[in-house]
PDB file of N, CA, C and O in Angstrom, chain B, residues numbered from 101:
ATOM      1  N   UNK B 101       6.083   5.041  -8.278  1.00  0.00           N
ATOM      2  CA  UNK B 101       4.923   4.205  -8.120  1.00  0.00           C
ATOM      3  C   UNK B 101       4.169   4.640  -6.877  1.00  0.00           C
ATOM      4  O   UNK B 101       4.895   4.787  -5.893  1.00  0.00           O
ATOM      5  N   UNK B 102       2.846   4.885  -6.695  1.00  0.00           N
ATOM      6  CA  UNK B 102       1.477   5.546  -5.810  1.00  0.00           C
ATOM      7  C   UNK B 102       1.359   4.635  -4.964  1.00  0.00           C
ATOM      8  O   UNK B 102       2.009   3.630  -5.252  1.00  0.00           O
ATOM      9  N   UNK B 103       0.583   4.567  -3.705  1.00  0.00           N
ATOM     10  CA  UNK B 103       0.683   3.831  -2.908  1.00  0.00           C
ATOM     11  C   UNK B 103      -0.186   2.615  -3.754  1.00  0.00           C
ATOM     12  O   UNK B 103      -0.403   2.703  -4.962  1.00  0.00           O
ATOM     13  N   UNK B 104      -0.682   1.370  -2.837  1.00  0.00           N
ATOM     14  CA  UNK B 104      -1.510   0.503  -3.227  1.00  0.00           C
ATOM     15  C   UNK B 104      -2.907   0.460  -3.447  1.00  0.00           C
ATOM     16  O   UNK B 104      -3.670   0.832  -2.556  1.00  0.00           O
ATOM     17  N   UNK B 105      -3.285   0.087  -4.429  1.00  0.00           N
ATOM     18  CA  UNK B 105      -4.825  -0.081  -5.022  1.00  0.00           C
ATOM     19  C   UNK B 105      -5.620  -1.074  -4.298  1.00  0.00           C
ATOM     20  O   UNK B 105      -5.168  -2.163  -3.943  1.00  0.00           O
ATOM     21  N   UNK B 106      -7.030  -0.600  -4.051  1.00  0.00           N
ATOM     22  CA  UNK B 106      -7.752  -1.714  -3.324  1.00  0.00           C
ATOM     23  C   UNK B 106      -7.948  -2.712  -3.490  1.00  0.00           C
ATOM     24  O   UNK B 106      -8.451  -3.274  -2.517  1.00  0.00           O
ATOM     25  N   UNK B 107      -7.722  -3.557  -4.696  1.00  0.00           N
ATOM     26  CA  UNK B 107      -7.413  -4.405  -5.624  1.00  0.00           C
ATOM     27  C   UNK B 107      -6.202  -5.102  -5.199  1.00  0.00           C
ATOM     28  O   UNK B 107      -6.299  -6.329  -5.187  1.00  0.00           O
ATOM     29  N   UNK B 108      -4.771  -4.459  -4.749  1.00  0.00           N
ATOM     30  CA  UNK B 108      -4.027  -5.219  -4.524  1.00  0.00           C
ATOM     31  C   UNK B 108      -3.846  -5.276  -2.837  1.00  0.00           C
ATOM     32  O   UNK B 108      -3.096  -6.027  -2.213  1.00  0.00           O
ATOM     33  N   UNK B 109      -4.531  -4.510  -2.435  1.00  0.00           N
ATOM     34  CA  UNK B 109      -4.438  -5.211  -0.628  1.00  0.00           C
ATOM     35  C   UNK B 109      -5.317  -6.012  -0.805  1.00  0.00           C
ATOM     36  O   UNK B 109      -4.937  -7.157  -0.561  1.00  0.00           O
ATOM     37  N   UNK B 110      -6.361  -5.933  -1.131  1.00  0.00           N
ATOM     38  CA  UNK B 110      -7.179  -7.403  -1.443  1.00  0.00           C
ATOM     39  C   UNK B 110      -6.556  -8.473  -1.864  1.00  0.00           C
ATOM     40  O   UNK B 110      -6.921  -9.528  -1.346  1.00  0.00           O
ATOM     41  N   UNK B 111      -5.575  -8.526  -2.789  1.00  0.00           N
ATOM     42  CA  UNK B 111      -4.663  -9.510  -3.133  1.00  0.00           C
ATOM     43  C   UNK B 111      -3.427  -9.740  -1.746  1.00  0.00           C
ATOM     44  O   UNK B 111      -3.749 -10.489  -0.824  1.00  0.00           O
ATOM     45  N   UNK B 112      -2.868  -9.455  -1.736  1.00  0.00           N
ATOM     46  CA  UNK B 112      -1.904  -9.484  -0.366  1.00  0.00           C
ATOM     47  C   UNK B 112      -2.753  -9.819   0.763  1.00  0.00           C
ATOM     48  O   UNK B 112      -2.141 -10.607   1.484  1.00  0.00           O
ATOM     49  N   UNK B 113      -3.914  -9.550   1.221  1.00  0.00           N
ATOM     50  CA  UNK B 113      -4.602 -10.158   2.013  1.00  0.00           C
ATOM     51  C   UNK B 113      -4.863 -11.487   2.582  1.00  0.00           C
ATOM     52  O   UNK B 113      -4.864 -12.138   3.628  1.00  0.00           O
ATOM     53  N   UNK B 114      -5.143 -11.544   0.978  1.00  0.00           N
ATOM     54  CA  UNK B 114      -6.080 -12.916   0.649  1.00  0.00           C
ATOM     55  C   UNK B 114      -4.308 -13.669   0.703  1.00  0.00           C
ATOM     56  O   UNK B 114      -4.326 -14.542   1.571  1.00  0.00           O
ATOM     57  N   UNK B 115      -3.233 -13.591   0.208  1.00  0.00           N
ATOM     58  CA  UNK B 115      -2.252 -14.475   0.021  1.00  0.00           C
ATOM     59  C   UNK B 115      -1.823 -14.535   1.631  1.00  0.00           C
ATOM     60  O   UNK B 115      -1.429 -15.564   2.179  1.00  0.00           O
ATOM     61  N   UNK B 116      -1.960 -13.344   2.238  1.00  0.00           N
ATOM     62  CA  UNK B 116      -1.730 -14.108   3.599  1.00  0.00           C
ATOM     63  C   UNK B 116      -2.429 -14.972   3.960  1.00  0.00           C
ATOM     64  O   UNK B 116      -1.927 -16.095   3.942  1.00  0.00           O
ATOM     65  N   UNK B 117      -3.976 -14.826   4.473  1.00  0.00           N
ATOM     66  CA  UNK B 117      -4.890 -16.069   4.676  1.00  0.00           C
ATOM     67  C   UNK B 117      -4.665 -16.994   4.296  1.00  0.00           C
ATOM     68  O   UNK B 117      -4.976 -17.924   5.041  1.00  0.00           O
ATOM     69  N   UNK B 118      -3.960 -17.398   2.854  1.00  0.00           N
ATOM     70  CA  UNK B 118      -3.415 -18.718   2.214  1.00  0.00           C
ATOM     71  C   UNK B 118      -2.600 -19.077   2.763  1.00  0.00           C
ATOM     72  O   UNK B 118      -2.603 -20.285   3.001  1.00  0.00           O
ATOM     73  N   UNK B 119      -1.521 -18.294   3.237  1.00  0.00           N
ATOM     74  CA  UNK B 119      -0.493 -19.057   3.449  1.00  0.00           C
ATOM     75  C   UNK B 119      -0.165 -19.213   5.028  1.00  0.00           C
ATOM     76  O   UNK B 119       0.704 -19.963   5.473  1.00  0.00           O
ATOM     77  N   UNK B 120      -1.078 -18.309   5.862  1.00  0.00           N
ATOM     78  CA  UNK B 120      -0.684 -18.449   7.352  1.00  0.00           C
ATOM     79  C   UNK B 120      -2.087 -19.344   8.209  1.00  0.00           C
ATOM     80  O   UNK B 120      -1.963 -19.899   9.301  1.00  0.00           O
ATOM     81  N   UNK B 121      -3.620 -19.285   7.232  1.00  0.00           N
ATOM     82  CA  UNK B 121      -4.547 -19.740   7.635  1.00  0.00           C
ATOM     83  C   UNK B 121      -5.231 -18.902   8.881  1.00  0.00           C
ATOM     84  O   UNK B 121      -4.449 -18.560   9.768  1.00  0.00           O
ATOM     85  N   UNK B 122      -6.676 -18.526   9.037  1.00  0.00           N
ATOM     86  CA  UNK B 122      -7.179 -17.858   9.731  1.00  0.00           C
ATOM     87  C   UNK B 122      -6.898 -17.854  11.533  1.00  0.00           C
ATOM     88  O   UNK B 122      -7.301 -16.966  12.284  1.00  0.00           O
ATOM     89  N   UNK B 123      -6.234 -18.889  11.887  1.00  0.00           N
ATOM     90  CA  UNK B 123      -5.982 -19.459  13.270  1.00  0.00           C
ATOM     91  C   UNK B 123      -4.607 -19.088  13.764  1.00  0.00           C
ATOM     92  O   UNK B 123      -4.189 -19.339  14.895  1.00  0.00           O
ATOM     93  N   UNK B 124      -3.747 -18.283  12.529  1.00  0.00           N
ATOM     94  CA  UNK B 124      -2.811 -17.980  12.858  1.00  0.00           C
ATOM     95  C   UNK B 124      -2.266 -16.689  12.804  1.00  0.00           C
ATOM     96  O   UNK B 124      -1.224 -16.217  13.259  1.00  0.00           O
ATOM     97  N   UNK B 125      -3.204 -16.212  12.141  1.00  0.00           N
ATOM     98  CA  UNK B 125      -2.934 -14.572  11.713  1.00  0.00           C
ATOM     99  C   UNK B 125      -3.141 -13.677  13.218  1.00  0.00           C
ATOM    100  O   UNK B 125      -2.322 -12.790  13.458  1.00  0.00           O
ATOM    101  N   UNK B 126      -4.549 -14.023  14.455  1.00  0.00           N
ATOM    102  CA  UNK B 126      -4.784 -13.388  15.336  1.00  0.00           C
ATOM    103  C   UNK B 126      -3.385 -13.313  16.250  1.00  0.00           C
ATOM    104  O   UNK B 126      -3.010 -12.271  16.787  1.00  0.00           O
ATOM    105  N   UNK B 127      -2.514 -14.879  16.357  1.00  0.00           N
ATOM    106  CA  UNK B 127      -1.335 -14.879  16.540  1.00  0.00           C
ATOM    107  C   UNK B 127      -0.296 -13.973  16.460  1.00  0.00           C
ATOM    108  O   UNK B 127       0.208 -13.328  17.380  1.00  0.00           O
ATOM    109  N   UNK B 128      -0.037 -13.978  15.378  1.00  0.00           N
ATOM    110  CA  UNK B 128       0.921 -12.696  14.623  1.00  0.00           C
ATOM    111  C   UNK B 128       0.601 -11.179  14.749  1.00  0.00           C
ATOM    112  O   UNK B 128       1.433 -10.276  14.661  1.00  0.00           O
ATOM    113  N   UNK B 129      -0.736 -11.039  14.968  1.00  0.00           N
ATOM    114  CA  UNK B 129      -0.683  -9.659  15.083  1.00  0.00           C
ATOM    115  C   UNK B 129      -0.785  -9.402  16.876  1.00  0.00           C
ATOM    116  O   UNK B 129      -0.580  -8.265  17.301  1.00  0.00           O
ATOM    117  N   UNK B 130      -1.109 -10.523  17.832  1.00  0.00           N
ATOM    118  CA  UNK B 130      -0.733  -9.893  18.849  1.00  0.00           C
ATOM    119  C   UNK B 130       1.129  -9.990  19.014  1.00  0.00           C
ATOM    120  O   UNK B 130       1.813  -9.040  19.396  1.00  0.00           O
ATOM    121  N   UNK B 131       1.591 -11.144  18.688  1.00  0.00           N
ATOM    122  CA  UNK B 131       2.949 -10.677  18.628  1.00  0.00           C
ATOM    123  C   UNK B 131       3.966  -9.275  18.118  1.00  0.00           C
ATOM    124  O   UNK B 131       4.953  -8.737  18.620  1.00  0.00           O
ATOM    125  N   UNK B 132       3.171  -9.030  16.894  1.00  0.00           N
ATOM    126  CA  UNK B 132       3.574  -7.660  16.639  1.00  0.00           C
ATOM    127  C   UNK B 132       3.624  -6.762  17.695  1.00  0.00           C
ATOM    128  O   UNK B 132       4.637  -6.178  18.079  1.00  0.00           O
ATOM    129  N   UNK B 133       1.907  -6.614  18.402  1.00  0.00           N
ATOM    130  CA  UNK B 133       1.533  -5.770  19.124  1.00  0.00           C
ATOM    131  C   UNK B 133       2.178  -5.808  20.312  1.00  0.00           C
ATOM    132  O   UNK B 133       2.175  -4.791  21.006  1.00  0.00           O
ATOM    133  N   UNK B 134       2.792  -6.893  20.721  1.00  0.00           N
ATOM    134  CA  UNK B 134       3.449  -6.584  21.984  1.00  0.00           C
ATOM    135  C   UNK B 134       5.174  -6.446  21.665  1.00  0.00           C
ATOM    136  O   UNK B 134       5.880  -6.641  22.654  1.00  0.00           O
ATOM    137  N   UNK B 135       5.782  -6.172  20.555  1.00  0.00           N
ATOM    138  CA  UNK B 135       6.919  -6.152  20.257  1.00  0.00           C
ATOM    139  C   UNK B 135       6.816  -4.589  20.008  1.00  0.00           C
ATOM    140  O   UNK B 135       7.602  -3.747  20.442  1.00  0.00           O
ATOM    141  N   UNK B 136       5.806  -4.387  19.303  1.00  0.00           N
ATOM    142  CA  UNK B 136       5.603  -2.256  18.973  1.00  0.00           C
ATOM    143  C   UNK B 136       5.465  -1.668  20.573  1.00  0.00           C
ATOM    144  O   UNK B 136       5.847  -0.519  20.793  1.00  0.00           O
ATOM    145  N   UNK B 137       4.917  -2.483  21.656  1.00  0.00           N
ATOM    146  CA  UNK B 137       4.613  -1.780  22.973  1.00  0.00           C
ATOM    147  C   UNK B 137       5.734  -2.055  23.907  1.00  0.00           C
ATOM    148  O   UNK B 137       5.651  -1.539  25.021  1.00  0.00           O
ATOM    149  N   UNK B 138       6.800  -2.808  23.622  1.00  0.00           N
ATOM    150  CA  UNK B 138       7.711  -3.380  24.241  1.00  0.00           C
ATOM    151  C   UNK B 138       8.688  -2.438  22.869  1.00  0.00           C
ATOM    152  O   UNK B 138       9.630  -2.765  23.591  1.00  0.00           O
ATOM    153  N   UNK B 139       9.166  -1.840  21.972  1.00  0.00           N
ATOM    154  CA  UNK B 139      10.018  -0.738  21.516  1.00  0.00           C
ATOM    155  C   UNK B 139       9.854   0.449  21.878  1.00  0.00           C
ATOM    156  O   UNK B 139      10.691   1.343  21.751  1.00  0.00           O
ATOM    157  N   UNK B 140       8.132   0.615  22.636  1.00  0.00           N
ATOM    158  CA  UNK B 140       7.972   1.885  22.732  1.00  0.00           C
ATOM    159  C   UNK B 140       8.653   2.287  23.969  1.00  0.00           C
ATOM    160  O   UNK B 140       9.421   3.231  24.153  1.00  0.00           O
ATOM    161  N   UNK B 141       8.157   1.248  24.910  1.00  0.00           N
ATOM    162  CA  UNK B 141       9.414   1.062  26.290  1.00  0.00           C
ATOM    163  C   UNK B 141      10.313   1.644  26.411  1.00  0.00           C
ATOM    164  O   UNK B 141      10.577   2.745  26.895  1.00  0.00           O
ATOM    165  N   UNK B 142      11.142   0.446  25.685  1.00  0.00           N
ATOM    166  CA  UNK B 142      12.282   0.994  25.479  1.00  0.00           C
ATOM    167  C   UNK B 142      13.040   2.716  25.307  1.00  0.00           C
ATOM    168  O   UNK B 142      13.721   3.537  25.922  1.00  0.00           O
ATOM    169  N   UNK B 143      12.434   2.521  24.192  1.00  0.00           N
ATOM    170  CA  UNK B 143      12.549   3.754  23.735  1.00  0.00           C
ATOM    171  C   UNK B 143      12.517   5.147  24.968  1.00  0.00           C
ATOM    172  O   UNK B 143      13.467   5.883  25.233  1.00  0.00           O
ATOM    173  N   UNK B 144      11.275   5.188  25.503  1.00  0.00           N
ATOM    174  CA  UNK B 144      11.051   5.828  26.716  1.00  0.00           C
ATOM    175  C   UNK B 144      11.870   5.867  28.024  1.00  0.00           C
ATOM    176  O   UNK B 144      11.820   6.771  28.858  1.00  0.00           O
ATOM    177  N   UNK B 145      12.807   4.496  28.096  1.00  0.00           N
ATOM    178  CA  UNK B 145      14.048   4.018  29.335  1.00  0.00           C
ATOM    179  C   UNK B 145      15.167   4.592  28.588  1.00  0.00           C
ATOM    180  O   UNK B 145      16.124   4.925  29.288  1.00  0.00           O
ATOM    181  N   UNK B 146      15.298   4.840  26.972  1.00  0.00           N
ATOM    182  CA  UNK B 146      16.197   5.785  27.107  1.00  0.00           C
ATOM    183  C   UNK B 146      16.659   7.092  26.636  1.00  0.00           C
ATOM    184  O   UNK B 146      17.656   7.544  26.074  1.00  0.00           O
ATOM    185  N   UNK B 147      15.457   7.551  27.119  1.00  0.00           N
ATOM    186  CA  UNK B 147      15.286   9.710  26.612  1.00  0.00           C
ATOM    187  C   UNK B 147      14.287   9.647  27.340  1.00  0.00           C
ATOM    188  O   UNK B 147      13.225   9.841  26.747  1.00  0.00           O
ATOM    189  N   UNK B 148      14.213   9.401  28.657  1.00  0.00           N
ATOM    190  CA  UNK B 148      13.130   9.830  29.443  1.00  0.00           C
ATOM    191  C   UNK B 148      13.286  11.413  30.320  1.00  0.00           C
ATOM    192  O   UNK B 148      12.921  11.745  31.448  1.00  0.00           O
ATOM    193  N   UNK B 149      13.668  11.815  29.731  1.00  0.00           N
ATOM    194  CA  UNK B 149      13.734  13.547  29.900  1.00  0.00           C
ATOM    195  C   UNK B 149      13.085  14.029  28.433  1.00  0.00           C
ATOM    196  O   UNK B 149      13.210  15.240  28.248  1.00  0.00           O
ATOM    197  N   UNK B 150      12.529  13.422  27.544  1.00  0.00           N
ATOM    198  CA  UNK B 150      11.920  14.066  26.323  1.00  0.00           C
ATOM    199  C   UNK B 150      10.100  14.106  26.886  1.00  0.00           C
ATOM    200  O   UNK B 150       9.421  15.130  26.817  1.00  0.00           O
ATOM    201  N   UNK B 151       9.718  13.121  27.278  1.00  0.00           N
ATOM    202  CA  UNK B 151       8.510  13.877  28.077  1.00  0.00           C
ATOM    203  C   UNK B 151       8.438  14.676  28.672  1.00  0.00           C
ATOM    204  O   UNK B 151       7.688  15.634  28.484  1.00  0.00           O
ATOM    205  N   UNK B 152       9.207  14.523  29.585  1.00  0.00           N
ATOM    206  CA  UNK B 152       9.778  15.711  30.444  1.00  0.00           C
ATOM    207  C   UNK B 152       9.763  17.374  30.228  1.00  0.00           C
ATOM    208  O   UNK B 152       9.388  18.378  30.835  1.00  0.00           O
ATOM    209  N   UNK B 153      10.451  16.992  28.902  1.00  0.00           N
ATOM    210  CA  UNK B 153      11.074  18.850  28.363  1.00  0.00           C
ATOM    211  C   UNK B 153       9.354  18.857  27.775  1.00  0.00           C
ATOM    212  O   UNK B 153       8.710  19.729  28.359  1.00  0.00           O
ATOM    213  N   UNK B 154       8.594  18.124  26.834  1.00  0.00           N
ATOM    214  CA  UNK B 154       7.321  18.376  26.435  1.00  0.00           C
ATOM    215  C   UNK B 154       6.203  19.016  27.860  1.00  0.00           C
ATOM    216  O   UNK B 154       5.463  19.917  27.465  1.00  0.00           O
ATOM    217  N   UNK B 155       6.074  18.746  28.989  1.00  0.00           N
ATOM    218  CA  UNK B 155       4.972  18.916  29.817  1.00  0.00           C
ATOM    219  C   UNK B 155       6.389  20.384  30.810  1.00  0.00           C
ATOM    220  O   UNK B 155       5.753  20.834  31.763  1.00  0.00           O
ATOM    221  N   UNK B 156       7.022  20.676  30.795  1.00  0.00           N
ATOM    222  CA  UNK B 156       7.718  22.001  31.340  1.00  0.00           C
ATOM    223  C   UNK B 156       7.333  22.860  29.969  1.00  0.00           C
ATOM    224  O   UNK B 156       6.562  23.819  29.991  1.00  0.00           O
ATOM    225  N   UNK B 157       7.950  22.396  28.850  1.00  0.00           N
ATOM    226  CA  UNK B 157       7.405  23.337  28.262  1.00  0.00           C
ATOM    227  C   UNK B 157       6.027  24.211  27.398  1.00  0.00           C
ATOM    228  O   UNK B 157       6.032  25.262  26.757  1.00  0.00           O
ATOM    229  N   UNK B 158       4.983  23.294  27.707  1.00  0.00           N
ATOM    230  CA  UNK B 158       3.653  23.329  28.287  1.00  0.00           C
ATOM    231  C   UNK B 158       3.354  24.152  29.466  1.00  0.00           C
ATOM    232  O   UNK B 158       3.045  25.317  29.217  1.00  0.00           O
ATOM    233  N   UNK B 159       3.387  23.697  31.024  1.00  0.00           N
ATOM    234  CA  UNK B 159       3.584  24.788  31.502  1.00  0.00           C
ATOM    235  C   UNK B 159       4.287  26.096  31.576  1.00  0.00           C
ATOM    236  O   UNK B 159       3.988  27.115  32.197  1.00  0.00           O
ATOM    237  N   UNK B 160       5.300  25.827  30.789  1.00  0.00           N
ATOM    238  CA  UNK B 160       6.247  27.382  30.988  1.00  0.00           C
ATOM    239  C   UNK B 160       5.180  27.987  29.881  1.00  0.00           C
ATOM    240  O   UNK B 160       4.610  28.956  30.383  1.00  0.00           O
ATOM    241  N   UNK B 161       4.783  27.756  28.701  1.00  0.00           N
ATOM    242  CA  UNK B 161       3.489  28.384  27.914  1.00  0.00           C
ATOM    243  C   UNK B 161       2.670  29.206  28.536  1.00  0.00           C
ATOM    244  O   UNK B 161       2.582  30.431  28.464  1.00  0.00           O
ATOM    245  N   UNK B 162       1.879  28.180  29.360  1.00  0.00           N
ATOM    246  CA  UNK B 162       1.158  28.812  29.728  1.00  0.00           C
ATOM    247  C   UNK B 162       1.053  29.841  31.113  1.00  0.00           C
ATOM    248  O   UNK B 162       0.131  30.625  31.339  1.00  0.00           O
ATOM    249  N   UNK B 163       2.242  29.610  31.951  1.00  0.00           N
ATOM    250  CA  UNK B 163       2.501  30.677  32.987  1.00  0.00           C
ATOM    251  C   UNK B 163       2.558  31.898  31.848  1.00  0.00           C
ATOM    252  O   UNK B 163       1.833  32.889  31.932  1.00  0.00           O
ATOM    253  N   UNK B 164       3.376  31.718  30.936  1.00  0.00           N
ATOM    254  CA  UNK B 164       4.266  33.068  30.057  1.00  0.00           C
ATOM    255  C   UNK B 164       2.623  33.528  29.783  1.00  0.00           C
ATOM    256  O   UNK B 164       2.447  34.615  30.333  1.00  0.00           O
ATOM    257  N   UNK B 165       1.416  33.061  29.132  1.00  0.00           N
ATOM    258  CA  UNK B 165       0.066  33.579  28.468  1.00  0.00           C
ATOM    259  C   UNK B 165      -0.418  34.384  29.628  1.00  0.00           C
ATOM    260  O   UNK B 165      -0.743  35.566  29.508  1.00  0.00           O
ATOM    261  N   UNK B 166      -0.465  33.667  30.853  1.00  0.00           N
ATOM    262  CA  UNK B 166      -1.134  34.536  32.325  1.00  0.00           C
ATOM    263  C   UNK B 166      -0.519  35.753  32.165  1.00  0.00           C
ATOM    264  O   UNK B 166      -1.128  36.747  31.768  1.00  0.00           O
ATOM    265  N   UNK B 167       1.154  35.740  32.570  1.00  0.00           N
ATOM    266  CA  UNK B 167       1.720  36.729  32.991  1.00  0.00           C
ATOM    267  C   UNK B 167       1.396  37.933  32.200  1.00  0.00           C
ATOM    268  O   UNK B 167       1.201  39.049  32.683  1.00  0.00           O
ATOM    269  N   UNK B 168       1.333  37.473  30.331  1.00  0.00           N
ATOM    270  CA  UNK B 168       0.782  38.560  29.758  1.00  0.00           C
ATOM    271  C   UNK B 168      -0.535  39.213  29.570  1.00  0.00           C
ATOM    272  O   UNK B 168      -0.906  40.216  28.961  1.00  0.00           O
ATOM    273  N   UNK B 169      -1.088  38.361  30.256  1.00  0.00           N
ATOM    274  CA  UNK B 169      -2.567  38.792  30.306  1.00  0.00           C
ATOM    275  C   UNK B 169      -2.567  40.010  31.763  1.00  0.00           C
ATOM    276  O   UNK B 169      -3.318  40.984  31.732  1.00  0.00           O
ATOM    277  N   UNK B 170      -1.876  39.819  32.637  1.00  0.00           N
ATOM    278  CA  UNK B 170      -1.625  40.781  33.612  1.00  0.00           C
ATOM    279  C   UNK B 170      -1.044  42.143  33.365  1.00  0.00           C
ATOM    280  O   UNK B 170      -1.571  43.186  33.753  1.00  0.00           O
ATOM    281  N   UNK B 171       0.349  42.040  32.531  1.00  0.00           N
ATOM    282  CA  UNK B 171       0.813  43.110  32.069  1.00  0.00           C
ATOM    283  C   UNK B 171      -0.568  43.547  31.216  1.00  0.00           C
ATOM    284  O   UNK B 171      -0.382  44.758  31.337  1.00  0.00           O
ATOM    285  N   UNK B 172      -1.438  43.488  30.675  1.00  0.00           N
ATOM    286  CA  UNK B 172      -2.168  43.834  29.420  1.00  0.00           C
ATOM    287  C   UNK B 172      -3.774  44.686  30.358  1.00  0.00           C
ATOM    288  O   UNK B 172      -4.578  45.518  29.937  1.00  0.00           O
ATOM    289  N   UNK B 173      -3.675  44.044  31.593  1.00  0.00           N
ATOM    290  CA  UNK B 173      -5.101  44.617  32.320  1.00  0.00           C
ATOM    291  C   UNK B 173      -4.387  45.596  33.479  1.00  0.00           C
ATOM    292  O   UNK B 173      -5.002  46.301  34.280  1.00  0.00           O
ATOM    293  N   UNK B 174      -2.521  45.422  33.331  1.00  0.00           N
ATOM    294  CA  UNK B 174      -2.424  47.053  34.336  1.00  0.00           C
ATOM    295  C   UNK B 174      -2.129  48.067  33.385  1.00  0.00           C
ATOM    296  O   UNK B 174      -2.006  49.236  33.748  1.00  0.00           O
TER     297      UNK B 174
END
């Protein structure tokens, strides 16, 4: 089965509005939003050497591109 038809998020939509009412939905989605930014946290307190290895190995890139650009103009 394909993802969903515009037809039925329109339906799922609309059954939320029914059942949570417009005053409560802005609710729920900042709660989400601070539960997705509060996992991301987390997440980051524990593999905080994975940014880390991303921005060394970024610079080690690009020292390695210089250096060959030197070998290439002697």
């Amino acid at each position: 089965m394909g993802p969903f038809s515009f037809k039925e998020l329109l339906l799922i939509l609309l059954l939320v509005l029914i059942l949570f009412g417009a005053k409560k939905i802005p609710e729920l989605a900042k709660g989400l939003g601070s539960g997705v930014k509060e996992f991301k946290k987390a997440a980051k307190e524990l593999n905080p050497d994975a940014d880390d290895a991303g921005a060394k190995a970024a610079s080690t890139n690009d020292a390695g591109d210089s250096s060959t650009g030197d070998k290439q103009s002697s």
